[in-house]
VOTOR-35287 format. One record per atom (N, C-alpha, C, O): residue number from 1; x, z, y; atom name. Coordinates in nm, 3 decimals. Each point is the difference from the previous one (the first is absolute). Last residue first. Layout:
<nodes>
node num->NUM X->X Z->Z Y->Y atomo->CA
...
</nodes>
This chain:
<nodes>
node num->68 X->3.844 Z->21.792 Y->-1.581 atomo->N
node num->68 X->-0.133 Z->-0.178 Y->-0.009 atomo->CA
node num->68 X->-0.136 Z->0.016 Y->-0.025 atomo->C
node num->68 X->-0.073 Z->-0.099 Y->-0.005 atomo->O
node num->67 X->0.511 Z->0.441 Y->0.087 atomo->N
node num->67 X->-0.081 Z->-0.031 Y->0.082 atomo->CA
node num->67 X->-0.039 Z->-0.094 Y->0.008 atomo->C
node num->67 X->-0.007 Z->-0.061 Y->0.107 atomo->O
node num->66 X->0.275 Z->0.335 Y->-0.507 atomo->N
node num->66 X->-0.004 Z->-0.122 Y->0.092 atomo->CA
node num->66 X->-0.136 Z->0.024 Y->0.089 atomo->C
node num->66 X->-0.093 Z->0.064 Y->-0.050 atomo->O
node num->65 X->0.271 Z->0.376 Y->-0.116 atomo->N
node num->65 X->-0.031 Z->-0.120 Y->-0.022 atomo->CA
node num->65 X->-0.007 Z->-0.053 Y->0.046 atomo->C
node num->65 X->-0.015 Z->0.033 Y->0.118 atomo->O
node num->64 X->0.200 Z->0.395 Y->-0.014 atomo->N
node num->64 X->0.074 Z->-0.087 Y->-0.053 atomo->CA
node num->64 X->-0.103 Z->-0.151 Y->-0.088 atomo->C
node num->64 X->0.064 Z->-0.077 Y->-0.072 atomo->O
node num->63 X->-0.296 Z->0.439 Y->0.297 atomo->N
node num->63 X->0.070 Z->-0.078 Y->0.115 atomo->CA
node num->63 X->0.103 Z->-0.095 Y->-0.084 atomo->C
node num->63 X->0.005 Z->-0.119 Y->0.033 atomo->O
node num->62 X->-0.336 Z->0.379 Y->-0.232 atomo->N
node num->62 X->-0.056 Z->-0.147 Y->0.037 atomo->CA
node num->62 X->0.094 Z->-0.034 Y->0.126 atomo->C
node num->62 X->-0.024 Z->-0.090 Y->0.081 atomo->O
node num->61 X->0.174 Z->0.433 Y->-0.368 atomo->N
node num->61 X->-0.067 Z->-0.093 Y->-0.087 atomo->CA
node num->61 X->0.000 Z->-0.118 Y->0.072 atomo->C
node num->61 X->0.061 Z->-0.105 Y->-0.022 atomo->O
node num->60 X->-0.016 Z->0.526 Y->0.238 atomo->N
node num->60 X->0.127 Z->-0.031 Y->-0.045 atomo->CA
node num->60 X->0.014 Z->-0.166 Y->-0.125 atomo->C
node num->60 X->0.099 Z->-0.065 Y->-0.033 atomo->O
node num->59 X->-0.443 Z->0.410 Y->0.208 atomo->N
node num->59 X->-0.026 Z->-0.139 Y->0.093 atomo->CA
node num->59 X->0.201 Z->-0.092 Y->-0.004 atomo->C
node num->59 X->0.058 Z->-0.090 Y->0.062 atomo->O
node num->58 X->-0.243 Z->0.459 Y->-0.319 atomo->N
node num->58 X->-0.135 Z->-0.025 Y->0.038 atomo->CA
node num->58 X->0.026 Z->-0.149 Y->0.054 atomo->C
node num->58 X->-0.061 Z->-0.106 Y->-0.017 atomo->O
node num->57 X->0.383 Z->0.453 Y->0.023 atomo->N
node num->57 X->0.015 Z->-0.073 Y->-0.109 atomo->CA
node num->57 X->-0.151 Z->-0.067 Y->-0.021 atomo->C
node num->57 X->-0.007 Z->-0.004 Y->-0.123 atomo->O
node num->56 X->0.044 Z->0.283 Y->0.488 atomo->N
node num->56 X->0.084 Z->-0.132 Y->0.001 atomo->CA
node num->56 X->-0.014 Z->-0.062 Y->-0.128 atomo->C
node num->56 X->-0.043 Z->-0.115 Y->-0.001 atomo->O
node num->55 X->-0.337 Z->0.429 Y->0.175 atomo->N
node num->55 X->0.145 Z->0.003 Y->-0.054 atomo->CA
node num->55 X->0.056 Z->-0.149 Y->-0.006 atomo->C
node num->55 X->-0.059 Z->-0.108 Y->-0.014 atomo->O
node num->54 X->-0.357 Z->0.417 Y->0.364 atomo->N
node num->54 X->0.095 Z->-0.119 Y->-0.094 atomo->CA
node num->54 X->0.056 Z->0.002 Y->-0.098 atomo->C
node num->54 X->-0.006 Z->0.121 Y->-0.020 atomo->O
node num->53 X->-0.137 Z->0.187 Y->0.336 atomo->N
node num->53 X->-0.033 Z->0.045 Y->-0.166 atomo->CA
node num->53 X->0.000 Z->-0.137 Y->-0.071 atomo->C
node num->53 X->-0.017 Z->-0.022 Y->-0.120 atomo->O
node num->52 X->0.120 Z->0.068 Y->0.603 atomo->N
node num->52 X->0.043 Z->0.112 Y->-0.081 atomo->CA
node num->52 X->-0.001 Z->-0.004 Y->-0.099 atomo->C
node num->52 X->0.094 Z->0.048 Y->-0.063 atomo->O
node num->51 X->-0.440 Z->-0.255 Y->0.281 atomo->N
node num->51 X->0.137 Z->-0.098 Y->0.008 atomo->CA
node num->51 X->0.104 Z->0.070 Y->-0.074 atomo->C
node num->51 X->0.039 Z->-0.060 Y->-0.101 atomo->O
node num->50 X->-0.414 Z->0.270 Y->0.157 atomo->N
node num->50 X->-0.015 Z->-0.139 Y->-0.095 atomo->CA
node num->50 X->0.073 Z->-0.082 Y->0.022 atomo->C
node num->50 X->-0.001 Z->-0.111 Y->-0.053 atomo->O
node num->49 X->-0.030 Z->0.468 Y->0.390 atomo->N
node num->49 X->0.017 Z->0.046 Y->-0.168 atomo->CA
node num->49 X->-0.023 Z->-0.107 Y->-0.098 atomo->C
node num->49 X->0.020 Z->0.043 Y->-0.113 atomo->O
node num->48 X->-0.052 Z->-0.129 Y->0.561 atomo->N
node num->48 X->0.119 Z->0.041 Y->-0.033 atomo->CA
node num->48 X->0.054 Z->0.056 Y->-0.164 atomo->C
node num->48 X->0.096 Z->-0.005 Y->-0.077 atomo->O
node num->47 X->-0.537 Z->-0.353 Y->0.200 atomo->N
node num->47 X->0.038 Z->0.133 Y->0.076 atomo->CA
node num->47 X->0.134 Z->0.020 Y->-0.049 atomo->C
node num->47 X->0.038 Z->-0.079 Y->-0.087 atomo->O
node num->46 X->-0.253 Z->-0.431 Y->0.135 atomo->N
node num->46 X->-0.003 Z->0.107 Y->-0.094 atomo->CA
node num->46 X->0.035 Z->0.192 Y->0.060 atomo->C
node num->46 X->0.002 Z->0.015 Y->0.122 atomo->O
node num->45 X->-0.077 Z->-0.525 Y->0.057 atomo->N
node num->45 X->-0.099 Z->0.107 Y->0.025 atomo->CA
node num->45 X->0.056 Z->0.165 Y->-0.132 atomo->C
node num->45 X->-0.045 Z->0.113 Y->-0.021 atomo->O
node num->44 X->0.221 Z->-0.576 Y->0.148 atomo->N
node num->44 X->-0.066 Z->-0.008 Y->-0.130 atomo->CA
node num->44 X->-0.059 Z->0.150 Y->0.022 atomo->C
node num->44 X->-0.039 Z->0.056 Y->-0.102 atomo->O
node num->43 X->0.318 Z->-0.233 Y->0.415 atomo->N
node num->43 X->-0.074 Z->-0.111 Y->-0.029 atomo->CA
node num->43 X->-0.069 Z->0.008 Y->-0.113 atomo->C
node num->43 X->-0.051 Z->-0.101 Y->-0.049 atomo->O
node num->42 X->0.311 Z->0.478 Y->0.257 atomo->N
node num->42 X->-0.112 Z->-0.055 Y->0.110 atomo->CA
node num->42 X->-0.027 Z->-0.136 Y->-0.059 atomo->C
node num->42 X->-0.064 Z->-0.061 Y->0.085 atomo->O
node num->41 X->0.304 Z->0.342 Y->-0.388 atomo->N
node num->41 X->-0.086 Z->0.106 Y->0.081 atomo->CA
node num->41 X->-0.082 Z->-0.133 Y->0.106 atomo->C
node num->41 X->-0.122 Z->-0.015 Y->-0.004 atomo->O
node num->40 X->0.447 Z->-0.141 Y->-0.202 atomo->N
node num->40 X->-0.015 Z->0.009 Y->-0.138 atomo->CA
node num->40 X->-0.155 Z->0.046 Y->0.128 atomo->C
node num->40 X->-0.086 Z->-0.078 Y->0.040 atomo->O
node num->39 X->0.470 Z->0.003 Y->0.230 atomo->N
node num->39 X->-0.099 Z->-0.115 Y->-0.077 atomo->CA
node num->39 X->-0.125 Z->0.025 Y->-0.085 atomo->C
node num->39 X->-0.101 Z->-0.069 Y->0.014 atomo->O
node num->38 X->0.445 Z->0.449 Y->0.132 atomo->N
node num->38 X->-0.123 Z->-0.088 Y->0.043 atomo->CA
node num->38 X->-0.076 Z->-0.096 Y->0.022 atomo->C
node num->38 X->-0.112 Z->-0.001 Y->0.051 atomo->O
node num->37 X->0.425 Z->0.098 Y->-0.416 atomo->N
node num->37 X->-0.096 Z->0.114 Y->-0.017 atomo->CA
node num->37 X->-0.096 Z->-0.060 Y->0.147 atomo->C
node num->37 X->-0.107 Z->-0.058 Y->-0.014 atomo->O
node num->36 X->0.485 Z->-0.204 Y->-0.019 atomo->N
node num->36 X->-0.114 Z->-0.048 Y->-0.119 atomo->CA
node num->36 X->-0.033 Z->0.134 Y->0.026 atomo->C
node num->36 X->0.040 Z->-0.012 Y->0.116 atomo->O
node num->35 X->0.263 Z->0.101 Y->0.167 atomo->N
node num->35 X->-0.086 Z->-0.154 Y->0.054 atomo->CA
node num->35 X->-0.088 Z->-0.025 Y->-0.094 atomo->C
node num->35 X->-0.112 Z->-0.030 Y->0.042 atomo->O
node num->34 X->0.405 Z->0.397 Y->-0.170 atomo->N
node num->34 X->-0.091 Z->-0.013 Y->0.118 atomo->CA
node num->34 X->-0.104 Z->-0.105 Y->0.018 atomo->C
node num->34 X->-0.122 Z->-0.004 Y->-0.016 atomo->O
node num->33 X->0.497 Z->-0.076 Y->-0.211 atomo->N
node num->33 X->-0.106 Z->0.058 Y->-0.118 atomo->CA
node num->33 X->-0.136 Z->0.096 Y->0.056 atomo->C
node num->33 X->-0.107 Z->0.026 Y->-0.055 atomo->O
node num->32 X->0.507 Z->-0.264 Y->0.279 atomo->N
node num->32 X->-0.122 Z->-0.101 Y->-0.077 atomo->CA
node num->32 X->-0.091 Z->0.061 Y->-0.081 atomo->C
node num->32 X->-0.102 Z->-0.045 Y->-0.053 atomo->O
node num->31 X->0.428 Z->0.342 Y->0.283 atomo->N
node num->31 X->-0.069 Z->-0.103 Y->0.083 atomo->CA
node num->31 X->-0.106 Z->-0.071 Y->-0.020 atomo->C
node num->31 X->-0.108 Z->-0.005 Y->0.059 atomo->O
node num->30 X->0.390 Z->0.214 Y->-0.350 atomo->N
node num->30 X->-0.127 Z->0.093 Y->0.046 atomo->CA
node num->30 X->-0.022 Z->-0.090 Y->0.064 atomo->C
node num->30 X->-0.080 Z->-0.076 Y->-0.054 atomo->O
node num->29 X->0.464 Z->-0.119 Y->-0.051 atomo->N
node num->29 X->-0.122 Z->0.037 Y->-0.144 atomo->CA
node num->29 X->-0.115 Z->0.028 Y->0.088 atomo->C
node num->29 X->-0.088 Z->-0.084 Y->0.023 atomo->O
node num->28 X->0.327 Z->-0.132 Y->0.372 atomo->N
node num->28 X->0.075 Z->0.043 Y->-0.131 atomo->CA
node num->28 X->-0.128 Z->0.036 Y->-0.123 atomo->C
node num->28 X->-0.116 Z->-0.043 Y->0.003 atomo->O
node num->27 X->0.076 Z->-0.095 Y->0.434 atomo->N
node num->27 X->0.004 Z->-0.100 Y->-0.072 atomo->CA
node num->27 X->0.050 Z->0.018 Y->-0.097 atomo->C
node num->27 X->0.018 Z->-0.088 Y->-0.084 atomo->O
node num->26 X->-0.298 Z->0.389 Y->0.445 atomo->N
node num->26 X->0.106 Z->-0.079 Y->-0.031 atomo->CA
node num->26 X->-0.034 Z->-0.079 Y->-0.108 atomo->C
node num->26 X->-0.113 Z->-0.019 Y->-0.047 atomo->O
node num->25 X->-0.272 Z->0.210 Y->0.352 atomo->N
node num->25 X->0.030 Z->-0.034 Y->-0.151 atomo->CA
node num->25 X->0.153 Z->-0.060 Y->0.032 atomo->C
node num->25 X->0.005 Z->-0.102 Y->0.069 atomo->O
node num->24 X->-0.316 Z->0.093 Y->0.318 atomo->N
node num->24 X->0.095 Z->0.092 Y->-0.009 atomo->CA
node num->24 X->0.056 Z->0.053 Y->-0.118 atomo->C
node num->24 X->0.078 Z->0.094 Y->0.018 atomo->O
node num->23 X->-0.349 Z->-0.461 Y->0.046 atomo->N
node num->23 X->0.115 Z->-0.002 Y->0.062 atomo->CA
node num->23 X->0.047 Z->0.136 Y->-0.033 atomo->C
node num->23 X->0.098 Z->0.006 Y->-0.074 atomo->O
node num->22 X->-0.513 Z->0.006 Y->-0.042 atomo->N
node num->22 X->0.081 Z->-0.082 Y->-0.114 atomo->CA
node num->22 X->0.120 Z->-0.045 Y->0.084 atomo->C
node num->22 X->0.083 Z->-0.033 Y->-0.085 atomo->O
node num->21 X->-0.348 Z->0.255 Y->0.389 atomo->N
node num->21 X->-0.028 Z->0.092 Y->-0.168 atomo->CA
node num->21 X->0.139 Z->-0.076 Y->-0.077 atomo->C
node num->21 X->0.112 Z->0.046 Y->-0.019 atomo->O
node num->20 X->-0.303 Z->-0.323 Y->0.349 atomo->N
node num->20 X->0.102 Z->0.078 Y->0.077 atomo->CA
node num->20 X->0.080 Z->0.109 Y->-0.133 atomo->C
node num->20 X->0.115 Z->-0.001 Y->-0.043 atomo->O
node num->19 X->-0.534 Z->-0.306 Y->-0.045 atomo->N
node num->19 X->0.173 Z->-0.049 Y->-0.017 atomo->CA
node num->19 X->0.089 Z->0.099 Y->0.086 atomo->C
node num->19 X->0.120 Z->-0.009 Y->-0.028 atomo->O
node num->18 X->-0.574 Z->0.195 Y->-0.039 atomo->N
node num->18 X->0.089 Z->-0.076 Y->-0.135 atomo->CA
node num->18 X->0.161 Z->-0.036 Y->0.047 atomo->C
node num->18 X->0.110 Z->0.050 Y->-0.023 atomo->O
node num->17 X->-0.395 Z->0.024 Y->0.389 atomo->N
node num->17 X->0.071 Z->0.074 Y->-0.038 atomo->CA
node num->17 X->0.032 Z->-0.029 Y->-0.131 atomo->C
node num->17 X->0.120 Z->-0.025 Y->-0.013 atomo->O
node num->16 X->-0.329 Z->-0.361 Y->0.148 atomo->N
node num->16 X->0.139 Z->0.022 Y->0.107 atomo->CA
node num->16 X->0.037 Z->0.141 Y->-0.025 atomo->C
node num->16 X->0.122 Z->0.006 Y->0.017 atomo->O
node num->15 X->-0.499 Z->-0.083 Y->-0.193 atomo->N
node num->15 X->0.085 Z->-0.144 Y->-0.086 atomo->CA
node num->15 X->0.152 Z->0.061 Y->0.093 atomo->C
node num->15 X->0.111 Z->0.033 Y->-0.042 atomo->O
node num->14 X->-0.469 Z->0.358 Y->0.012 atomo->N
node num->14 X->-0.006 Z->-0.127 Y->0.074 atomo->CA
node num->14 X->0.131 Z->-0.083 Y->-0.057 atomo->C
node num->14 X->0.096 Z->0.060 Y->-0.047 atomo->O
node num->13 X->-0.423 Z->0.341 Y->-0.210 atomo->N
node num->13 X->0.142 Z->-0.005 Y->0.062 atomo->CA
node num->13 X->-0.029 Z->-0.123 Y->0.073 atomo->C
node num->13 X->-0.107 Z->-0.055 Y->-0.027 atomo->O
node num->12 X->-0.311 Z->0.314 Y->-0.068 atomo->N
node num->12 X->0.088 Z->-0.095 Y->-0.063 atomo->CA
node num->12 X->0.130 Z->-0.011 Y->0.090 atomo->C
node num->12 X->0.003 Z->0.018 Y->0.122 atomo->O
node num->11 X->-0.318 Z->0.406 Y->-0.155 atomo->N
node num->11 X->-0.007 Z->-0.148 Y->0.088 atomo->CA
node num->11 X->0.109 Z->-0.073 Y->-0.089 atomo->C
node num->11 X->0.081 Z->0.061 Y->-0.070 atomo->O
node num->10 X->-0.372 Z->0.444 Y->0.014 atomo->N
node num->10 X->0.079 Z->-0.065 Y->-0.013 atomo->CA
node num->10 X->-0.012 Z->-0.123 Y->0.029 atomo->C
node num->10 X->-0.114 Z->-0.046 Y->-0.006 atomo->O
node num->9 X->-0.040 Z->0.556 Y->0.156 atomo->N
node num->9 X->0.017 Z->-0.196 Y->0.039 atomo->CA
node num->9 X->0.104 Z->-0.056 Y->-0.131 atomo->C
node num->9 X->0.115 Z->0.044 Y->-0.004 atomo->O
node num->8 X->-0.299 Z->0.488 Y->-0.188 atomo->N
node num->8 X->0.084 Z->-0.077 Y->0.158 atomo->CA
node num->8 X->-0.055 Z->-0.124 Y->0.034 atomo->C
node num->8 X->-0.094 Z->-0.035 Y->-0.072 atomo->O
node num->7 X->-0.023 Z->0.556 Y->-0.252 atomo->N
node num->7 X->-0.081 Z->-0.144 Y->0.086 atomo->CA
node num->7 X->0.115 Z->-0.040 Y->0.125 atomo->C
node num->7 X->0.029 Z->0.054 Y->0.106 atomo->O
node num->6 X->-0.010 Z->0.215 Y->-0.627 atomo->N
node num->6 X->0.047 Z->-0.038 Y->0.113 atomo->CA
node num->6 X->-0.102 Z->-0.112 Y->0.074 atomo->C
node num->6 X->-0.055 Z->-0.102 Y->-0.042 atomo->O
node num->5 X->0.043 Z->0.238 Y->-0.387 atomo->N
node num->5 X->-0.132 Z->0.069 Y->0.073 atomo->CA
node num->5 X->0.073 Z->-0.032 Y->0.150 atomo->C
node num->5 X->-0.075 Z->-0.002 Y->0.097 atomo->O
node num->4 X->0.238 Z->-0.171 Y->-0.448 atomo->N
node num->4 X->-0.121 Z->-0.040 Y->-0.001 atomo->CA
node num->4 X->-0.056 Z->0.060 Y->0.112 atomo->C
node num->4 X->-0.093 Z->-0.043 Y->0.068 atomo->O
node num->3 X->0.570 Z->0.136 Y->-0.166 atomo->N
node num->3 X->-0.016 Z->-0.120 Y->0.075 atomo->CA
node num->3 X->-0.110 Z->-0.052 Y->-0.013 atomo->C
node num->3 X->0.001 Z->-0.116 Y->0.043 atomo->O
node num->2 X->0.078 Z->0.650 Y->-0.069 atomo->N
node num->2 X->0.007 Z->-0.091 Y->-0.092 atomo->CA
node num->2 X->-0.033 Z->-0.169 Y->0.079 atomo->C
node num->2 X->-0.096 Z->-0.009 Y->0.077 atomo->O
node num->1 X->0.290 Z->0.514 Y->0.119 atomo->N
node num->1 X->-0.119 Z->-0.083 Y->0.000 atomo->CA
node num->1 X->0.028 Z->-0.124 Y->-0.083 atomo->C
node num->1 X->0.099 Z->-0.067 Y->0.030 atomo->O
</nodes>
């Protein structure tokens, strides 16, 4: 069944599961690289596949510039 024709609830996550979610993220690479995908997903609404289809070198630019 295709995710249009699917009928569910969907509800917004609560501030307090977020942070439980994001506790359980270590502190190593994945960890953080966890933590920014669900960041990415619950403050900018985007879906999984548009996070995926990022590329770094995209954003390899505006991280090594100054921040003024």
């Amino acid at each position: 069944m295709s995710r249009k024709n699917k009928k569910t609830l969907e509800r917004k996550i609560e501030f307090n599961e977020l942070k439980s979610i994001l506790d359980c993220c270590g502190e190593d690479e994945k960890g953080k690289r966890d933590k920014i995908i669900i960041k990415l997903l619950s403050e900018t609404g985007m879906q999984i596949t548009e996070i995926l289809n990022l590329k770094f070198l995209k954003w390899k630019k505006k991280i090594t510039e100054p921040l003024l």
